[in-house]
C-alpha positions as CSV (number, residue, x, y, z in Angstrom):
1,X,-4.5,-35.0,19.7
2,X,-1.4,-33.6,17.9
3,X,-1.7,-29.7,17.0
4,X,0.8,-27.7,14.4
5,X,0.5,-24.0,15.7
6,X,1.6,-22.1,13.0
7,X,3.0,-18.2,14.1
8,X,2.9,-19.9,17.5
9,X,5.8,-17.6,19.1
10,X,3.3,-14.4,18.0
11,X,1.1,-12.7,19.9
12,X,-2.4,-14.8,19.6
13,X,-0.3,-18.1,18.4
14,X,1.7,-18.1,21.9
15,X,-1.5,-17.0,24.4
16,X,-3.3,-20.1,22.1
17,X,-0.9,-22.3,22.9
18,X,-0.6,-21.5,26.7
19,X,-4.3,-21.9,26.5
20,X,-4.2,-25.0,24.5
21,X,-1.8,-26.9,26.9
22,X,-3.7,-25.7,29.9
23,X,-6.8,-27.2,28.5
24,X,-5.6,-30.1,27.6
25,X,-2.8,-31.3,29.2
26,X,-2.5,-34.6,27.5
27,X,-2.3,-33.2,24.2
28,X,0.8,-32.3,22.3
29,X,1.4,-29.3,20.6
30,X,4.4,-28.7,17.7
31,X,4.9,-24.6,17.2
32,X,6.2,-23.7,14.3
33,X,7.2,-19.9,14.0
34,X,10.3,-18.2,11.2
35,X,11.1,-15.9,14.3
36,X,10.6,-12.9,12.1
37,X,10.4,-9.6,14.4
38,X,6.7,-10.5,16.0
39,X,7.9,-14.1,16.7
40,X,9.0,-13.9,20.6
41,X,9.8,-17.3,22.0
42,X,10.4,-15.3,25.7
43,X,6.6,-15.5,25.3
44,X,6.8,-19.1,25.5
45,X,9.7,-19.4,28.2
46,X,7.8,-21.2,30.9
47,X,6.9,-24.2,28.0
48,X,10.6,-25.2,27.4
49,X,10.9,-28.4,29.5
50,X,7.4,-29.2,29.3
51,X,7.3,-32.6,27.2
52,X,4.3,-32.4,25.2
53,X,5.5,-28.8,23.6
54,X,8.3,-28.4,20.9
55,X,9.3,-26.1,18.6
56,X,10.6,-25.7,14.9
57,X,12.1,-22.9,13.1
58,X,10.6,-22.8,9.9
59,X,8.9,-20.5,7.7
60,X,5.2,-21.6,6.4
61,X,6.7,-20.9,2.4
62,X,9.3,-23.8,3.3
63,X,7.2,-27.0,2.1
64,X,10.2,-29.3,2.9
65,X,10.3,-27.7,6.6
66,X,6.6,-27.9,6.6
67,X,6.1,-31.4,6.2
68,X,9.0,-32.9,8.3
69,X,6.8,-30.7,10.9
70,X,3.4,-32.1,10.4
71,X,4.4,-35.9,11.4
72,X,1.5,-37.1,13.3
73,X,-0.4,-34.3,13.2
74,X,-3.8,-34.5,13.5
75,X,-4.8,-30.4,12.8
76,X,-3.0,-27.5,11.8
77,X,-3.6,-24.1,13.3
78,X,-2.6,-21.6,11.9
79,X,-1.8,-18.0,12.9
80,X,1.1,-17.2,11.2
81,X,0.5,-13.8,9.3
82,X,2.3,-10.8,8.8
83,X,-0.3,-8.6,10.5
84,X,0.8,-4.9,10.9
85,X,-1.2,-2.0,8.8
86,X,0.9,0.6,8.7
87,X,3.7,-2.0,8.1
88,X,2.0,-3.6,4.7
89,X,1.6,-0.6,3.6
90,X,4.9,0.5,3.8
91,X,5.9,-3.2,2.8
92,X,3.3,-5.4,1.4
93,X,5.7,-8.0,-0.5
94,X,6.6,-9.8,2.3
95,X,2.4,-9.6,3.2
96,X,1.9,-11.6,0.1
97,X,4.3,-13.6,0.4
98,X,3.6,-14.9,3.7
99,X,0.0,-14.2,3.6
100,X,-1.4,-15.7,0.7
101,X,1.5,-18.1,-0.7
102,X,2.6,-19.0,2.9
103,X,-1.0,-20.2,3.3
104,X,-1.5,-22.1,0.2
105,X,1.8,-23.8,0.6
106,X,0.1,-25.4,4.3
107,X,-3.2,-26.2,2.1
108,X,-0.9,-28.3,-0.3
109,X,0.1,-30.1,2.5
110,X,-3.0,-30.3,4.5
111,X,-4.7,-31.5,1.5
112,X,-1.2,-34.4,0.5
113,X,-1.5,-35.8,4.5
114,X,-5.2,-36.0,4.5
115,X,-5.2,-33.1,8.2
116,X,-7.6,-31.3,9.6
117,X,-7.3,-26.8,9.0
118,X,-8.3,-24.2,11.0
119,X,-7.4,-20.8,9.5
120,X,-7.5,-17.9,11.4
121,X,-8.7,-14.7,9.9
122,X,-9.6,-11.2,10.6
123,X,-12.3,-8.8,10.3
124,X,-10.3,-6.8,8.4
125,X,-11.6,-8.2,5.3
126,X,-14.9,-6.9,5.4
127,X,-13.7,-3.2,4.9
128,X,-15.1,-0.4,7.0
129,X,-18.0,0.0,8.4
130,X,-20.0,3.6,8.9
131,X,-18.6,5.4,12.3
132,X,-22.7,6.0,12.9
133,X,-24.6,3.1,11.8
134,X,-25.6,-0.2,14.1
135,X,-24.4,-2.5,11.2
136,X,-21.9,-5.4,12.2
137,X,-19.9,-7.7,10.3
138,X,-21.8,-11.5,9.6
139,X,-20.3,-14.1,8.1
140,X,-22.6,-12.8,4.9
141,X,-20.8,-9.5,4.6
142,X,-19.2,-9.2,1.5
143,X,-15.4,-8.6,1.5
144,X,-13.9,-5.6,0.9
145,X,-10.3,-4.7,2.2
146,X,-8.9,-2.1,2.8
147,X,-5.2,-2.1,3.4
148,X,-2.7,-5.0,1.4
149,X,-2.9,-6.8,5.6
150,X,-6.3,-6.9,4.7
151,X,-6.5,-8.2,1.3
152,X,-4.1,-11.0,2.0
153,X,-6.0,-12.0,4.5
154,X,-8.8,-11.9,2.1
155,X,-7.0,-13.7,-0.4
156,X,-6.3,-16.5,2.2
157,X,-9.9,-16.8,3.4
158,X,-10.8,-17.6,0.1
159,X,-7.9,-20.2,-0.9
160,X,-9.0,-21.8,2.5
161,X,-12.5,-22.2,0.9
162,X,-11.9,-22.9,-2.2
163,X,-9.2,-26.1,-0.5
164,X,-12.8,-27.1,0.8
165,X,-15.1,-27.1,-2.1
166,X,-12.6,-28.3,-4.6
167,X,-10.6,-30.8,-2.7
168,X,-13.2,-31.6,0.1
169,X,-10.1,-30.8,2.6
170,X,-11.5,-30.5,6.6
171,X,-11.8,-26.8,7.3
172,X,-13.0,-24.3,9.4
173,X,-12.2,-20.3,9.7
174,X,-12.6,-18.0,11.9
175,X,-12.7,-14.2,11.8
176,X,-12.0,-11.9,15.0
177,X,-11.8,-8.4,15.9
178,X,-9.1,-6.7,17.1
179,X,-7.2,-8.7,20.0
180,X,-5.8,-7.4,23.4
181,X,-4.3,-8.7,26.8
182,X,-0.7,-10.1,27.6
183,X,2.2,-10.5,24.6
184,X,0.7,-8.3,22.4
185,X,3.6,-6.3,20.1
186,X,4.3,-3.0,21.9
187,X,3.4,-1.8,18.0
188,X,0.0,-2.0,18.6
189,X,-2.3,0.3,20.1
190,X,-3.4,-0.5,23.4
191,X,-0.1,-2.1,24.8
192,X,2.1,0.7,22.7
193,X,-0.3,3.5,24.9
194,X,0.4,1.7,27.9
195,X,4.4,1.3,27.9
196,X,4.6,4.6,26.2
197,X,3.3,6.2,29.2
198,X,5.4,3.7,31.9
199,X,8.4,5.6,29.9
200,X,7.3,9.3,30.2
201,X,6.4,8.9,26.4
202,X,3.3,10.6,25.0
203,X,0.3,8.1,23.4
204,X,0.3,8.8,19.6
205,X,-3.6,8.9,18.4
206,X,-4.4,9.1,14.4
207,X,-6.0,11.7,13.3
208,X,-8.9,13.0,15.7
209,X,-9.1,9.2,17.2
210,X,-12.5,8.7,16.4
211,X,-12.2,5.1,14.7
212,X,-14.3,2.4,16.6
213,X,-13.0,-1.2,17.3
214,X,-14.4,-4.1,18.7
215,X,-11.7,-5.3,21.3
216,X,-11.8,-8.6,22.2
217,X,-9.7,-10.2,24.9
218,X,-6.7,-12.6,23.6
219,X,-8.1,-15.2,26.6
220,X,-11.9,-15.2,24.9
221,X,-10.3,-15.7,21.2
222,X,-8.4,-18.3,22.1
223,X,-11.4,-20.2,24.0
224,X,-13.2,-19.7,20.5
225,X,-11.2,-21.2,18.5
226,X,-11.0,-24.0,21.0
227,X,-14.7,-24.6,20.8
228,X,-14.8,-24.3,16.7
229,X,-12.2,-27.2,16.5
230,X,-13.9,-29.3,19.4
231,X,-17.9,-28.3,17.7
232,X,-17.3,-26.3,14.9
233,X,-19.1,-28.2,11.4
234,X,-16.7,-28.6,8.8
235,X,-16.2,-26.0,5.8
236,X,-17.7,-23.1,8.3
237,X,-16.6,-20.0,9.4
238,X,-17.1,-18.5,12.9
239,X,-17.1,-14.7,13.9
240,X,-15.1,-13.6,17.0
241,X,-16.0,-10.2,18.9
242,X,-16.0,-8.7,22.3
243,X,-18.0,-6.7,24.4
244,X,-17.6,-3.2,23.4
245,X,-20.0,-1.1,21.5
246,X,-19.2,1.8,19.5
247,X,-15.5,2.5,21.6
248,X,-13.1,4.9,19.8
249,X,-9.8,4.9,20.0
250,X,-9.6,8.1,21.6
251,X,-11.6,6.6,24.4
252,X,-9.9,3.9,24.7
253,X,-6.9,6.2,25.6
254,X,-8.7,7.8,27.7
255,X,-10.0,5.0,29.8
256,X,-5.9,3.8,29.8
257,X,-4.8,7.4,30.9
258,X,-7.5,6.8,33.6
259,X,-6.2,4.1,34.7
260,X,-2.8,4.8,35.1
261,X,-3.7,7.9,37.0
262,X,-2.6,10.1,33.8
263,X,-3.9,13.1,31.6
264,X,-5.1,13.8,28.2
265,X,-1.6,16.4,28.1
266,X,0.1,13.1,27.3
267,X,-2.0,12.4,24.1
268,X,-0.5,13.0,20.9
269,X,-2.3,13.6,18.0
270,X,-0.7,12.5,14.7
271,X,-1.7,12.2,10.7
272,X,-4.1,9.6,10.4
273,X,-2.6,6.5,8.0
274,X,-3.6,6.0,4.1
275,X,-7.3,4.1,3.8
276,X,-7.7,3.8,7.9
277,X,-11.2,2.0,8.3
278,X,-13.3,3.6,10.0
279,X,-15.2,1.1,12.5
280,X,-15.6,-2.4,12.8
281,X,-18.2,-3.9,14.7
282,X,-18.4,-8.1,14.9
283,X,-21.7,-9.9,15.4
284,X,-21.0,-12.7,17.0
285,X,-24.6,-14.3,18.0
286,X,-24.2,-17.4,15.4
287,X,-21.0,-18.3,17.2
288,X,-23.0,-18.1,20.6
289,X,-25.9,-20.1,19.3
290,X,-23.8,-22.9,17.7
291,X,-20.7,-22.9,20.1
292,X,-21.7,-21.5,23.0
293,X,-19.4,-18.8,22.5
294,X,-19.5,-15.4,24.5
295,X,-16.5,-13.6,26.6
296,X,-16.3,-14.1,30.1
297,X,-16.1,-10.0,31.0
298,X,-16.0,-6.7,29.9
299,X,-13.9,-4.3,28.3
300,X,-13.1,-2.6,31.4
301,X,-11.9,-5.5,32.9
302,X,-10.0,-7.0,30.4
303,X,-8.8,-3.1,29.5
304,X,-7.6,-3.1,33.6
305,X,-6.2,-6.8,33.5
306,X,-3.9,-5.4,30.5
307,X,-2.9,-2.7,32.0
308,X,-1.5,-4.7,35.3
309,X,0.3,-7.0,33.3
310,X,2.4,-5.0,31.3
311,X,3.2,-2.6,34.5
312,X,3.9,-6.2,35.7
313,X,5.9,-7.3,33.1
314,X,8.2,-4.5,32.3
315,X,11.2,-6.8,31.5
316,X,9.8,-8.5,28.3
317,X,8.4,-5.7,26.6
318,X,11.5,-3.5,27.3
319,X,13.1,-6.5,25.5
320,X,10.5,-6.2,22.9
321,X,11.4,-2.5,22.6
322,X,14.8,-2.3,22.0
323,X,15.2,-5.4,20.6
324,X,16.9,-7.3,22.9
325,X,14.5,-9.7,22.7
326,X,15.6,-11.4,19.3
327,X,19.4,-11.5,20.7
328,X,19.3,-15.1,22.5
329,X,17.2,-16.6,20.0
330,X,18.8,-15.4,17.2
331,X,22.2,-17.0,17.7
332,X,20.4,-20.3,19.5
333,X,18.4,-20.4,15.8
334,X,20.5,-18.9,13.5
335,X,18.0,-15.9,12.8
336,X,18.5,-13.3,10.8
């Protein structure tokens, strides 16, 4: 099989495709990424000479670019997605833009070349859920974002669908929880508390840090997705969680400061963003009884496994930091 990873050089979209390739070595796989400040290809580093991976710097709104891209494709995957919070709303044109229009754009083509779609969502677009209720996200929940991330995700979900019931095009989507573990953005939570604190930097929490996510590991996600495109029935969707139950963020500091032998003196506590949610909780026991679907450990362990490999990888997330990451690629590519 022939794969189109869109947003491959991200965070998920690069672990996927390390994944993919390990799983099935005799597939190929064509990454296409517009190297926009989340796309890394030092993620990727170790794939250069390997003959069944290439890749093609292109945006998703470039139909021309698309479609030279998708030759013998069998299924596109995409991840591409502006995906930052406190970026869209600072920002949310280019949220839009990419979001909703980038996805309709593949759609167009999916649906002209007669390929295969898995779209890759979030649980974002159910909203927020109360911080003290035992209610969890289904696929039945009713949308209701919160941030503009979150309602172009929405919209996105719902062009995918609608490509389905109007055109009849092969889909399937899936919605996860908040993702973890190695090449995650140093923006982010858990891996910006991490390096923070490798640099003498304090970990900034919002507001008391009592919002609750359900963490899944990167690994786990991208074994998901693999089962939904290998079992997954056509015009579904598929919910992704981990193994944590009623976490907040503060505790997941805490449990970080732990393990990096720190204190809570290097907690900083900061004004909470504009329309945080307040917990998200995934349940996840369809895609375990039609997939087989569950993670392989714990938090903990997946919290400690984190936590060794950016320690261990100090060299590409200090590129990440100051930027230095973007330099080689952007004159090999022509970035911007």
């Amino acid at each position: 099989m022939k794969l189109l990873v869109t947003g491959g050089a991200g965070f998920i979209g690069s672990n996927f495709i390390h994944y993919w390739l390990a799983n099935h070595p005799n597939d190929q796989i064509v990454n296409l990424d517009a190297l926009t400040y989340a796309g890394n290809l030092e993620n990727l580093a170790s794939l250069e000479t390997t003959k069944n991976y290439s890749f093609i710097k292109a945006d998703i709104c470039d139909a021309q670019a698309v479609e030279k891209a998708i030759d013998g494709v069998d299924i596109i995957v995409h991840f591409a997605a502006e995906s930052h919070v406190d970026r869209s709303i600072m920002a949310p044109d280019a949220f839009v833009q990419t979001n909703v229009y980038g996805t309709f754009n593949l759609l167009e083509l999916a649906r002209k070349h007669n390929l295969r779609f898995h779209h890759v969502s979030t649980d974002e677009v159910f909203g927020s859920l109360e911080l003290n209720s035992k209610e969890k996200f289904t696929v039945d929940t009713a949308y209701d974002p919160s941030s503009p991330y979150s309602a172009s995700k929405a919209a996105s979900d719902h062009l995918v669908r609608a490509y389905h019931r109007t055109y009849g095009l092969s889909v399937t989507i899936s919605n996860c929880s908040n993702n973890f573990g190695p090449y995650m953005f140093p923006e982010k939570f858990i891996p910006l508390a991490i390096t923070n604190l490798i640099e003498g930097k304090k970990v900034p929490i919002y507001g008391k840090g009592n919002q609750v996510r359900d963490w899944l590991y990167v690994g786990d996600h991208c074994r998901g997705i693999d089962l939904v495109i290998q079992k997954g029935e056509i015009g579904k969707t598929y919910l992704f969680g981990g193994m944590t139950e009623d976490i907040t963020n503060l505790e997941v500091a805490q449990k970080i400061l732990s393990l990096m032998n720190r204190n809570e003196s290097e907690l900083e506590f900061i004004k909470d963003r504009p329309g945080h949610d307040e917990r998200y909780a995934i349940d996840w026991s369809e895609s375990k009884k039609q997939l087989g679907y569950s993670p392989k450990y714990d938090f903990q362990t997946y919290l400690e496994k984190t936590v060794t490999w950016y320690q261990e990888n100090q060299s590409w997330w200090k590129h990440v930091k100051s930027g230095e990451y973007q330099d080689y690629y952007q004159k090999q590519y022509q970035t911007s």
